[in-house]
DRENPA-951997 format. One line per field, with one value per atom (N, C-alpha, C): residue number from 1; residue in three letters; atom name; x, y, z. Coordinates in pm, whole numbers. Example, Ala and Ser with C-alpha at 12.3 -4.5 7.8 and 13.67 -1.06 7.14 Angstrom:
<zatis>
i = (1 / 1 / 1 / 2 / 2 / 2)
aa = (Ala / Ala / Ala / Ser / Ser / Ser)
at = (N / CA / C / N / CA / C)
x = (1319 / 1230 / 1320 / 1285 / 1367 / 1290)
y = (-569 / -450 / -330 / -225 / -106 / 3)
z = (780 / 780 / 780 / 708 / 714 / 787)
</zatis>
This chain:
<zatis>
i = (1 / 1 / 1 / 2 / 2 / 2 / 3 / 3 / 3 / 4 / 4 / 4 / 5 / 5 / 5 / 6 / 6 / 6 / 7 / 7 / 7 / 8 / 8 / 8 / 9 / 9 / 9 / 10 / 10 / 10 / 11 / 11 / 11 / 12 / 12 / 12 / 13 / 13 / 13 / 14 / 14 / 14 / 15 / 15 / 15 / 16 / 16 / 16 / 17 / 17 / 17 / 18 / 18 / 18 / 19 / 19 / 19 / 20 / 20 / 20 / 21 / 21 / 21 / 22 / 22 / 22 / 23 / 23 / 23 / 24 / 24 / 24 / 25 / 25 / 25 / 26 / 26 / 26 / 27 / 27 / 27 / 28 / 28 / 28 / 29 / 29 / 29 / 30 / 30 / 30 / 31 / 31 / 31 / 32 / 32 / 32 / 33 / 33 / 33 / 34 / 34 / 34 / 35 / 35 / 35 / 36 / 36 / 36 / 37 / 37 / 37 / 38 / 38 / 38 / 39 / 39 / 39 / 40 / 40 / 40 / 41 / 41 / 41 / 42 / 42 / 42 / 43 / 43 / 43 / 44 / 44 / 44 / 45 / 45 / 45 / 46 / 46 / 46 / 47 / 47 / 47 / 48 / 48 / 48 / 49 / 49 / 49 / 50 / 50 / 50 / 51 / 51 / 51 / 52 / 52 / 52 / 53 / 53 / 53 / 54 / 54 / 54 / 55 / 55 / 55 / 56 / 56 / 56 / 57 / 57 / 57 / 58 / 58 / 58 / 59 / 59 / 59 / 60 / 60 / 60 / 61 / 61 / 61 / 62 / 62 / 62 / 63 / 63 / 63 / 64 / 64 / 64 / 65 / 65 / 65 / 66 / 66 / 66 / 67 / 67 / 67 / 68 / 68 / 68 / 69 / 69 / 69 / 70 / 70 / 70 / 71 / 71 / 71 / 72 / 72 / 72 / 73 / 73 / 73 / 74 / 74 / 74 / 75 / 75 / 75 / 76 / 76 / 76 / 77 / 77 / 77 / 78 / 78 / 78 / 79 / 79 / 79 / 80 / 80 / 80 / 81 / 81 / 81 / 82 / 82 / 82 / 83 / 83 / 83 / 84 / 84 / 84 / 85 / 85 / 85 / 86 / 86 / 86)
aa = (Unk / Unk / Unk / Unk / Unk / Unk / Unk / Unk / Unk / Unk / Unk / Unk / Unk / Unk / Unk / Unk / Unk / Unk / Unk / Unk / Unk / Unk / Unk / Unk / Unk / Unk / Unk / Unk / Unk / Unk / Unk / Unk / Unk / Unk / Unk / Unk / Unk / Unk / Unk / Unk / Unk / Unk / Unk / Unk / Unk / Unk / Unk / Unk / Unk / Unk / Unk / Unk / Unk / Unk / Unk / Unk / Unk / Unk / Unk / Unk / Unk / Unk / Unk / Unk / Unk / Unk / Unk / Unk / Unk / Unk / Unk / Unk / Unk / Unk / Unk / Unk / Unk / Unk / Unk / Unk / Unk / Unk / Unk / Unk / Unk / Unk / Unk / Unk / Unk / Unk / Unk / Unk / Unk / Unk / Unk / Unk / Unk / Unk / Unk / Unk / Unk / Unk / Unk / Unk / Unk / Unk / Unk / Unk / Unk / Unk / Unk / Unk / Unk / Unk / Unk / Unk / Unk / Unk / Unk / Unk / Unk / Unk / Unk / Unk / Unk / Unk / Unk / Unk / Unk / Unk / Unk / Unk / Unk / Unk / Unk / Unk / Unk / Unk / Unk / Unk / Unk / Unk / Unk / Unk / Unk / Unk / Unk / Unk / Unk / Unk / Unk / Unk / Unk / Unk / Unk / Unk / Unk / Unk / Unk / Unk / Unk / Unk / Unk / Unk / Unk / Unk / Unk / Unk / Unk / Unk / Unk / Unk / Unk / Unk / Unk / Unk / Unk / Unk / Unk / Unk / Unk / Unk / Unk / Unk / Unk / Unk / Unk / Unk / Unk / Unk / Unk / Unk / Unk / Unk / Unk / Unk / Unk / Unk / Unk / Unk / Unk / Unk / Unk / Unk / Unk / Unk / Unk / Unk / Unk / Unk / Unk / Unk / Unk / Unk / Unk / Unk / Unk / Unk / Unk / Unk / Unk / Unk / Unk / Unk / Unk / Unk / Unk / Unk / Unk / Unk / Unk / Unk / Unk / Unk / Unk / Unk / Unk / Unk / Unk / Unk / Unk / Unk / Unk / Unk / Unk / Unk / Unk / Unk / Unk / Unk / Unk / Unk / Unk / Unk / Unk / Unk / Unk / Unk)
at = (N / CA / C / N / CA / C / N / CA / C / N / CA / C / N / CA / C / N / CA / C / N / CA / C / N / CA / C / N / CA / C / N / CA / C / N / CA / C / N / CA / C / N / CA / C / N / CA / C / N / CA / C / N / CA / C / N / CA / C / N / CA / C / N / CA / C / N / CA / C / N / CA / C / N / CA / C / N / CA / C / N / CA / C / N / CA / C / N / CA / C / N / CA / C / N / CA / C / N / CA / C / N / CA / C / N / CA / C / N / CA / C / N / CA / C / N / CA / C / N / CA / C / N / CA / C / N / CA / C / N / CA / C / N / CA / C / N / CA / C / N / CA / C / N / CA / C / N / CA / C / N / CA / C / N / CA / C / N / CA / C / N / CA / C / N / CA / C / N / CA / C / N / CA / C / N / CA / C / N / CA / C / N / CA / C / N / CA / C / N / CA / C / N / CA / C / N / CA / C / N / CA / C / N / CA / C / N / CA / C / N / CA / C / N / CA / C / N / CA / C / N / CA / C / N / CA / C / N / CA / C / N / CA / C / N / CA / C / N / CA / C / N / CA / C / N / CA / C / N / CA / C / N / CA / C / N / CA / C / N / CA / C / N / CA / C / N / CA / C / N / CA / C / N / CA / C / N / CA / C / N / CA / C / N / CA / C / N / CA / C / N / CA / C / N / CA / C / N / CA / C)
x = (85 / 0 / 89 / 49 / 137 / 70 / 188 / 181 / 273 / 164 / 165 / 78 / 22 / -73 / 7 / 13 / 73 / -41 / 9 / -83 / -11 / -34 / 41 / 1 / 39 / -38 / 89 / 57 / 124 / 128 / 230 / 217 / 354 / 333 / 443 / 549 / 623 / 775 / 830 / 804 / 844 / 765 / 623 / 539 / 577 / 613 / 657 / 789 / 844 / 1012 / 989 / 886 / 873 / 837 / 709 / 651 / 725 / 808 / 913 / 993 / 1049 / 1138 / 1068 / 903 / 828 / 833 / 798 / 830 / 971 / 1048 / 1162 / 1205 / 1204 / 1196 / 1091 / 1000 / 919 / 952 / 1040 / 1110 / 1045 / 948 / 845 / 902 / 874 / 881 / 777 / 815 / 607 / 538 / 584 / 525 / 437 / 481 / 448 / 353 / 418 / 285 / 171 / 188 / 62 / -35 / 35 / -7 / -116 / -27 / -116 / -235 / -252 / -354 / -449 / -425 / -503 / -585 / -487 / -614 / -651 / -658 / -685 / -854 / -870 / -992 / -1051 / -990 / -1072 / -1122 / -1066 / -1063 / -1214 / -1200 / -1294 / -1403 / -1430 / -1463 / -1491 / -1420 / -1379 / -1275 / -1210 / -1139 / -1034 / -912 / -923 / -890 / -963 / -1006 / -1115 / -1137 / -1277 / -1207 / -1326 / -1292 / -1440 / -1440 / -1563 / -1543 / -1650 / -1631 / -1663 / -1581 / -1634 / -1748 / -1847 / -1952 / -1942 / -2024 / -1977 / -1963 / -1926 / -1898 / -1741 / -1714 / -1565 / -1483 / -1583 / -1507 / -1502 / -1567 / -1547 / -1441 / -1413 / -1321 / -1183 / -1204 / -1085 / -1051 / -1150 / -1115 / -1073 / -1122 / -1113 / -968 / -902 / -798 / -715 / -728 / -602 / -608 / -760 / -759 / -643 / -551 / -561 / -697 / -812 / -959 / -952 / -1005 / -992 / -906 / -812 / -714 / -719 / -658 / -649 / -481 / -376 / -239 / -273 / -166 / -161 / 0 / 49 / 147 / 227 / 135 / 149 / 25 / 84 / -24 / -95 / -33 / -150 / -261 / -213 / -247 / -373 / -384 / -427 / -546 / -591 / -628 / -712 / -669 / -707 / -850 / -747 / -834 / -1026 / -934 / -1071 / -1147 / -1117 / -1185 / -1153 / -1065 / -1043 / -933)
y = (-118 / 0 / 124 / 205 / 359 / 402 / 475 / 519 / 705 / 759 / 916 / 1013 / 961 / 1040 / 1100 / 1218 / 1264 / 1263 / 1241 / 1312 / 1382 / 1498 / 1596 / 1634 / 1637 / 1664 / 1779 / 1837 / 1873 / 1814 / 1750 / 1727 / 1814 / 1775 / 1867 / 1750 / 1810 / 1781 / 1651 / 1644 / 1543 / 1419 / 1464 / 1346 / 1244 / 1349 / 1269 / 1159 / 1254 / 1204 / 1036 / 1068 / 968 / 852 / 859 / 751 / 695 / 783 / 720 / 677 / 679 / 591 / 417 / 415 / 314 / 254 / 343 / 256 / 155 / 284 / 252 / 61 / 57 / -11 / -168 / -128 / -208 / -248 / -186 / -235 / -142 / -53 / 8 / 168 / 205 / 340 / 400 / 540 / 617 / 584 / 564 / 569 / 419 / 312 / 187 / 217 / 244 / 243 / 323 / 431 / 517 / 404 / 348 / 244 / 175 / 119 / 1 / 62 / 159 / 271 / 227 / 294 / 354 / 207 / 82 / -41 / -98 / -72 / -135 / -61 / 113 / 180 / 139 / 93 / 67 / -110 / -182 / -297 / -301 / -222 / -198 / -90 / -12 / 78 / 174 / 222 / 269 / 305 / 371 / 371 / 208 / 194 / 51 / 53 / 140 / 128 / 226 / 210 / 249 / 418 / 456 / 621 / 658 / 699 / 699 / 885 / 929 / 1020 / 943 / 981 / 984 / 986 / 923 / 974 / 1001 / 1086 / 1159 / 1118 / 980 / 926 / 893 / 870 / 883 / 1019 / 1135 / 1247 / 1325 / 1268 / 1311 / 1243 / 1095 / 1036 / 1107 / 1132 / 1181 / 1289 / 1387 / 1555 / 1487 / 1390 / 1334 / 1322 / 1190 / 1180 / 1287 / 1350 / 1470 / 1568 / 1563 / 1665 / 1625 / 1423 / 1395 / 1345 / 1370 / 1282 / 1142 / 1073 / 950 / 827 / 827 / 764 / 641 / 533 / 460 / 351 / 390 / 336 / 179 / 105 / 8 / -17 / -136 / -153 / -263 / -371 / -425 / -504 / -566 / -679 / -717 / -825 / -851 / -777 / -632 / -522 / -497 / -510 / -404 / -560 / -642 / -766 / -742 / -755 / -731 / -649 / -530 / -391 / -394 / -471 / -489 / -621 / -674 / -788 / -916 / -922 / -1052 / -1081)
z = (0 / 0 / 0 / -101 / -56 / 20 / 106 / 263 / 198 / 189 / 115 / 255 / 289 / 406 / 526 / 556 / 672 / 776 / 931 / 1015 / 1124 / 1168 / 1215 / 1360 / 1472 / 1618 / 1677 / 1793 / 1871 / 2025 / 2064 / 2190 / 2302 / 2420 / 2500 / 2482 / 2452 / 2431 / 2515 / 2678 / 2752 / 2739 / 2747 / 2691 / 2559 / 2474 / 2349 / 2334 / 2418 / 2455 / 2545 / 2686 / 2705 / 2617 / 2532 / 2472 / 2374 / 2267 / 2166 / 2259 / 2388 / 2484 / 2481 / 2525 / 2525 / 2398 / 2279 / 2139 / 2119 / 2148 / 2094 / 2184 / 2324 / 2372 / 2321 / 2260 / 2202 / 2035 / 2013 / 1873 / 1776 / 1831 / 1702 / 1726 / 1546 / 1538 / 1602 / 1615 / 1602 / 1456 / 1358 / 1273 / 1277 / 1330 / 1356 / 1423 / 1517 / 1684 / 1656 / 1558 / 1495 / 1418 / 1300 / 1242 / 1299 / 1402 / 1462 / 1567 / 1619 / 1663 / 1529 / 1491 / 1353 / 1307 / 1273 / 1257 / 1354 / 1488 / 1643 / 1567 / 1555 / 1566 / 1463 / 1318 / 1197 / 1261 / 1338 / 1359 / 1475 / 1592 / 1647 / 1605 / 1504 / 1515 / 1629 / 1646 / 1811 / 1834 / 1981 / 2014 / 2085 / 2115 / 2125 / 2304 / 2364 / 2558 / 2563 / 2661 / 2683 / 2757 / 2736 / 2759 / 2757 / 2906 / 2990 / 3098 / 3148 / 3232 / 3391 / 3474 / 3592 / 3635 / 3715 / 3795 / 3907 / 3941 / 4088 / 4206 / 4208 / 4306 / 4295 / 4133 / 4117 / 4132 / 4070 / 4100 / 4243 / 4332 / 4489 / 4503 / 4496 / 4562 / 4484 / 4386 / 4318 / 4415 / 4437 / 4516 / 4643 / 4701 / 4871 / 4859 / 4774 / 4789 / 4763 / 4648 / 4625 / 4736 / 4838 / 4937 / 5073 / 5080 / 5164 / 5268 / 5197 / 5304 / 5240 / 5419 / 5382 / 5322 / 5339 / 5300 / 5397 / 5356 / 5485 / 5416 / 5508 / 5516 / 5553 / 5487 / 5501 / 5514 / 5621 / 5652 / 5515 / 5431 / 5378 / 5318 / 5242 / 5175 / 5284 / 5368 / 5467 / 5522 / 5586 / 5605 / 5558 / 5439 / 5323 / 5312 / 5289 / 5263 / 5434 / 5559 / 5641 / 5675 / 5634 / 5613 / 5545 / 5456 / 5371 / 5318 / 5467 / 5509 / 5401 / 5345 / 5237 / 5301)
</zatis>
């Protein structure tokens, strides 16, 4: 197939830096890893994860925790398994 099509984005600089680190590590160009994006959505028609909003029970807990409310420390696995009764 000719491959003539550009697609062009802006992202922040470190973000980008990171993820071509993840490609590169994965053997794939960006141009690959775009690729394979691109037939994941023609493949699903879709995006290929789900991408959802919060409901407001997620976005309190979101404000709780970043406020510091409610948190509860755990010493460890056991701990934590304990805690929450399993």
């Amino acid at each position: 197939m000719n491959k003539t099509a550009t697609v062009r984005a802006r992202l922040a600089p470190d973000l980008k830096d990171r993820v071509e680190d993840i490609f590169r590590q994965l053997g794939l160009t960006t141009t690959q890893a775009i690729t394979i994006f691109y037939k994941q959505v023609e493949q699903r028609n879709g995006l290929p994860f789900n991408l959802v909003l919060p409901n407001a029970t997620t976005r309190q807990t979101f404000d709780d925790t970043d406020a510091g409310r409610d948190l509860i420390a755990c010493e460890n696995a056991d701990d934590m398994c304990k805690k929450l009764g399993i």
